[in-house]
C-alpha positions as CSV (number, residue, x, y, z in Angstrom):
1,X,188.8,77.8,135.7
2,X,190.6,80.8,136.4
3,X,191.6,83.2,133.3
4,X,193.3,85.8,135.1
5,X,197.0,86.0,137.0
6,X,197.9,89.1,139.7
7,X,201.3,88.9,138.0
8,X,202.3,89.4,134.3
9,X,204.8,86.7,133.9
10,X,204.4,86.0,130.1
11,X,200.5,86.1,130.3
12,X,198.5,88.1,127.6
13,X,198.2,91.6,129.0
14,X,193.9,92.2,128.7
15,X,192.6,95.5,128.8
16,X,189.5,95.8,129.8
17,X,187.1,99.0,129.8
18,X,183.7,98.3,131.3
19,X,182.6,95.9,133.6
20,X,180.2,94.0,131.2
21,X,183.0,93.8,128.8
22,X,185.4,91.2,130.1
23,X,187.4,88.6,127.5
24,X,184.5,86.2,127.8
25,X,184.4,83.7,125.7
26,X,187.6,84.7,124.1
27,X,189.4,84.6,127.0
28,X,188.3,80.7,128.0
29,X,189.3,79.5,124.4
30,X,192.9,81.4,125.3
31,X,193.1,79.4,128.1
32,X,192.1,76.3,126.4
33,X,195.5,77.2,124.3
34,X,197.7,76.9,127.4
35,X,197.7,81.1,127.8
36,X,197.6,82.9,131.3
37,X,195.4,86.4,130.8
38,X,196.8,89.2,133.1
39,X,193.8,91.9,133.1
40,X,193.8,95.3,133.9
41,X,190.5,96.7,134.7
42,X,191.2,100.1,133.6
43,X,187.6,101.6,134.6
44,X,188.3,100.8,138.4
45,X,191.4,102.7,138.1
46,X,193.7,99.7,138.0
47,X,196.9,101.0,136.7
48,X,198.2,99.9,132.9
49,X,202.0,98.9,132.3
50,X,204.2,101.0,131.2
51,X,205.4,98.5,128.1
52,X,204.7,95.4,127.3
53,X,207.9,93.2,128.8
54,X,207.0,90.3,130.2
55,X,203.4,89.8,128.5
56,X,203.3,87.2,125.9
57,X,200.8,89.3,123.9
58,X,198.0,92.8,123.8
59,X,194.6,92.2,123.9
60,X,192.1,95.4,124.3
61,X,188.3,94.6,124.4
62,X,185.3,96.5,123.5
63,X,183.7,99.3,125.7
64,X,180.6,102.5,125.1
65,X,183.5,105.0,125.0
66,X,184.7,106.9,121.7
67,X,188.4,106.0,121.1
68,X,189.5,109.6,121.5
69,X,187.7,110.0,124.2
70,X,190.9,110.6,126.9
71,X,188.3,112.6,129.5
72,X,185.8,109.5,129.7
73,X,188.6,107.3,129.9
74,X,191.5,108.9,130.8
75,X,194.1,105.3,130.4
76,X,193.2,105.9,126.4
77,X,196.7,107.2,125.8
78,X,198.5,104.1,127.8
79,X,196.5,101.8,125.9
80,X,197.7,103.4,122.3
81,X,201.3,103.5,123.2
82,X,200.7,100.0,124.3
83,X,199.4,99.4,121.0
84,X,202.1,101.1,119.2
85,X,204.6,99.0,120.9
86,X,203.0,95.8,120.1
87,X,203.0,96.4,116.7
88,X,206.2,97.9,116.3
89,X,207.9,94.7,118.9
90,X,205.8,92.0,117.0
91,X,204.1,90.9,119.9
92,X,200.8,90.0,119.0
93,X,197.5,91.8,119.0
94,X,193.7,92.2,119.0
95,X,191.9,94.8,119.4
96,X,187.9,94.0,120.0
97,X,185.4,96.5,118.9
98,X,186.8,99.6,120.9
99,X,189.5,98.0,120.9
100,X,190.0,97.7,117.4
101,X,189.3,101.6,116.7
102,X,191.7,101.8,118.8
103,X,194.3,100.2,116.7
104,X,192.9,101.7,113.9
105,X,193.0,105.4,115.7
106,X,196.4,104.3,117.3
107,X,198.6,103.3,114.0
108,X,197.2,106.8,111.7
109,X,193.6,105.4,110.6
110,X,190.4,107.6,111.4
111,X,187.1,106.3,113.5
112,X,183.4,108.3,113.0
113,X,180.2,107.7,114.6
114,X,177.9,106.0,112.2
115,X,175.8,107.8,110.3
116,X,173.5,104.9,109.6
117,X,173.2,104.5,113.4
118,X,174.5,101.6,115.5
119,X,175.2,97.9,114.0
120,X,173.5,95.5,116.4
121,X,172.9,91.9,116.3
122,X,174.2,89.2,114.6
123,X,175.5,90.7,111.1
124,X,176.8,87.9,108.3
125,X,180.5,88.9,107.4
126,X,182.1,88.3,104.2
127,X,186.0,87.7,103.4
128,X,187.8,89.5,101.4
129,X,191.4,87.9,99.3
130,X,193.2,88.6,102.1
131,X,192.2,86.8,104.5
132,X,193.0,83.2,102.5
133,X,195.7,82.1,104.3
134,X,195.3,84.6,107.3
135,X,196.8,82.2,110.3
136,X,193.7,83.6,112.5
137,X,191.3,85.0,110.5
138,X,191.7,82.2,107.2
139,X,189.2,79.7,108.3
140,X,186.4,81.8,109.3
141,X,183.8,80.2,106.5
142,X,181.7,82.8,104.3
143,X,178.7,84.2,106.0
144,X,180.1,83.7,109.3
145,X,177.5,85.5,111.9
146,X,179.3,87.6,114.3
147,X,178.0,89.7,117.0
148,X,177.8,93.5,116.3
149,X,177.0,96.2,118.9
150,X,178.9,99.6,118.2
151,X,177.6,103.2,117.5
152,X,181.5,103.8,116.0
153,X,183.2,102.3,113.2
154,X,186.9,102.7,111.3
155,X,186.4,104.8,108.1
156,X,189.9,104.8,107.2
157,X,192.9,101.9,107.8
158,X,195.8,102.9,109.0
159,X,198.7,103.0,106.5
160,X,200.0,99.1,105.4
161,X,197.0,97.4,107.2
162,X,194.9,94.6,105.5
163,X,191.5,94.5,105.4
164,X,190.4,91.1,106.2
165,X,186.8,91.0,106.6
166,X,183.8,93.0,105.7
167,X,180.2,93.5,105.7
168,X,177.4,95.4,103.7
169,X,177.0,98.0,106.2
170,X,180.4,98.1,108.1
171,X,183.5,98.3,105.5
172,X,186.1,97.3,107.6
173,X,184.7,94.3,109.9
174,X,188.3,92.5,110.3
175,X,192.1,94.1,109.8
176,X,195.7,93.0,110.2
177,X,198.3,95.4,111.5
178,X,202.1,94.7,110.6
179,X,203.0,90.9,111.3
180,X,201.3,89.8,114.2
181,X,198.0,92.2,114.9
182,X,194.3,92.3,114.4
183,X,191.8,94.4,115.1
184,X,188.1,93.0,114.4
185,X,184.9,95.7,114.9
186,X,182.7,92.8,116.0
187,X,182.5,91.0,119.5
188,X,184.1,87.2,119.2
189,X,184.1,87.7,123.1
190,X,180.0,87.6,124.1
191,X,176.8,85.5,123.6
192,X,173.3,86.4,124.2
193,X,173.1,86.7,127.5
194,X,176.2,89.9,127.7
195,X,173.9,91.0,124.6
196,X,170.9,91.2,126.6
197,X,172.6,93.1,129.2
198,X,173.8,96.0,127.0
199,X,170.3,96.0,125.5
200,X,168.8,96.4,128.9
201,X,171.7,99.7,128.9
202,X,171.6,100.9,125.4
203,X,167.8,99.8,124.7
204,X,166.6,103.9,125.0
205,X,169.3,105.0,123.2
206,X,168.9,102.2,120.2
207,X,165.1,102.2,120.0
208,X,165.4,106.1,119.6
209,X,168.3,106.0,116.3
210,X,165.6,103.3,114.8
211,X,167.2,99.8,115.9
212,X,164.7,96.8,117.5
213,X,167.3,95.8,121.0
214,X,164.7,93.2,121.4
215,X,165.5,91.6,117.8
216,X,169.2,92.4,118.0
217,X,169.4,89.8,121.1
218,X,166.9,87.2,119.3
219,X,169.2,87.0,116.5
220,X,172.7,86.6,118.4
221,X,170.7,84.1,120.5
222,X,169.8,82.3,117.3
223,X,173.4,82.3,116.2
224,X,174.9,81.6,119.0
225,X,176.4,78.1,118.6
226,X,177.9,78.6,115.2
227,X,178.9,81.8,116.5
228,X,180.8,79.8,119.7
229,X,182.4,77.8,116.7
230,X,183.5,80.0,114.6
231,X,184.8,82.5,116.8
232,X,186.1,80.3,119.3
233,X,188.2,78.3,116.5
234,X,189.8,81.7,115.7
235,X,190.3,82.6,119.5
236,X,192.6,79.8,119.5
237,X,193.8,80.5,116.2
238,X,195.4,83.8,117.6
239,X,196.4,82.3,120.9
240,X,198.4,80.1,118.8
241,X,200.1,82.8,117.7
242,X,200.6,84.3,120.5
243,X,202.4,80.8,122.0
244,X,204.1,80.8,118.2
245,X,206.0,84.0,119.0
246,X,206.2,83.3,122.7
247,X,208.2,79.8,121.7
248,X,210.4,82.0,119.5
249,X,211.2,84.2,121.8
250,X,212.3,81.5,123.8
251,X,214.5,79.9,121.2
């Protein structure tokens, strides 16, 4: 099954930022919704749209690189307009792990590098009022294990957002932005096996700010189908809302 298209047509526009970072899991369950992913792999040099037309919805995935960082990756600033344009147009959004600092960072908020260190593993999660009746976010159960690997977090929401989700070490796990955008700080995207790779990458680095990469993996691996149920259910969930606003548009 193929999840990518050469031409935008009214696929979801996918930016992705590393090459062990692709829509994964994610990206099938979009594709289970009837959705065509367009990606841009902005790290080979591939070159983002200038707006939006034509794409059905934004999403941006994860990546290593600091969300301000324009030097390191240079297509930053494209990717925040394209942000900015979503939210202002309605067309929906989510931002994954990098990608959601990036909303965050984008709209007015503020992202820091942890002072705790870096959130690995599989993290329980825990709603907040908002998210009861949220038409992606509402059904995730509480407790929900989600997949955590990021040095950075959100310390401040951008004006108007929602804060959806949390956790006890990470305050801002899940937001909404205007009517039709999320940003979430976790990885719906991966399973063990991508976890095992960035451990393999990061394993130094983690083992030397006091984390266990070994046990990080273990524990995703452990949680990995209810993590495949929850956060495919709400994969599909926002693809819905993506086709929602595409029908509209159509109408």
């Amino acid at each position: 099954m193929t999840t990518e298209t050469q031409e935008p047509g009214r696929a979801v526009l996918v930016v992705q930022h590393e090459a062990d970072a692709g829509p994964g899991l994610v990206g099938e369950h979009l594709v289970r919704t009837g959705l065509r992913l367009h990606v841009i792999r902005a790290w080979k040099g591939e070159a983002l749209p200038q707006t939006l037309g034509g794409h059905a919805g934004l999403l941006v995935l994860g990546g290593s690189a600091n969300c301000e960082d324009d030097e390191a990756a240079p297509w930053l600033p494209r990717v925040r307009a394209l942000v900015r344009e979503a939210v202002a147009g309605e067309v929906p959004l989510l931002g994954i792990c990098l990608g959601g600092q990036i909303v965050a960072h984008a709209l007015g908020g503020s992202v820091v590098r942890r002072v705790r260190g870096p959130e690995v593993g599989s993290v329980p999660l825990r709603r907040l009022p908002a998210a009861a009746g949220d038409p992606v976010l509402g059904a995730v159960p509480e407790g929900a294990p989600a997949a955590q690997w990021h040095w950075d977090e959100v310390d401040r929401l951008p004006a108007g957002a929602v804060p959806l989700l949390t956790g006890d070490d990470c305050p801002y796990q899940a937001f909404r932005v205007g009517s039709a955008g999320w940003a979430v700080q976790f990885h719906p995207e991966v399973g063990a096996d991508t976890v095992a790779v960035w451990a393999d990458a990061d394993g130094e680095d983690l083992r030397a700010a006091g984390g266990d990469p070994e046990a990080a993996v273990a524990s995703v691996r452990e949680a990995e189908p209810e993590l495949r149920a929850v956060w495919g259910a709400v994969s599909e969930a926002w693809g819905t809302v993506v086709r929602a606003h595409e029908g509209a548009r159509i109408a």
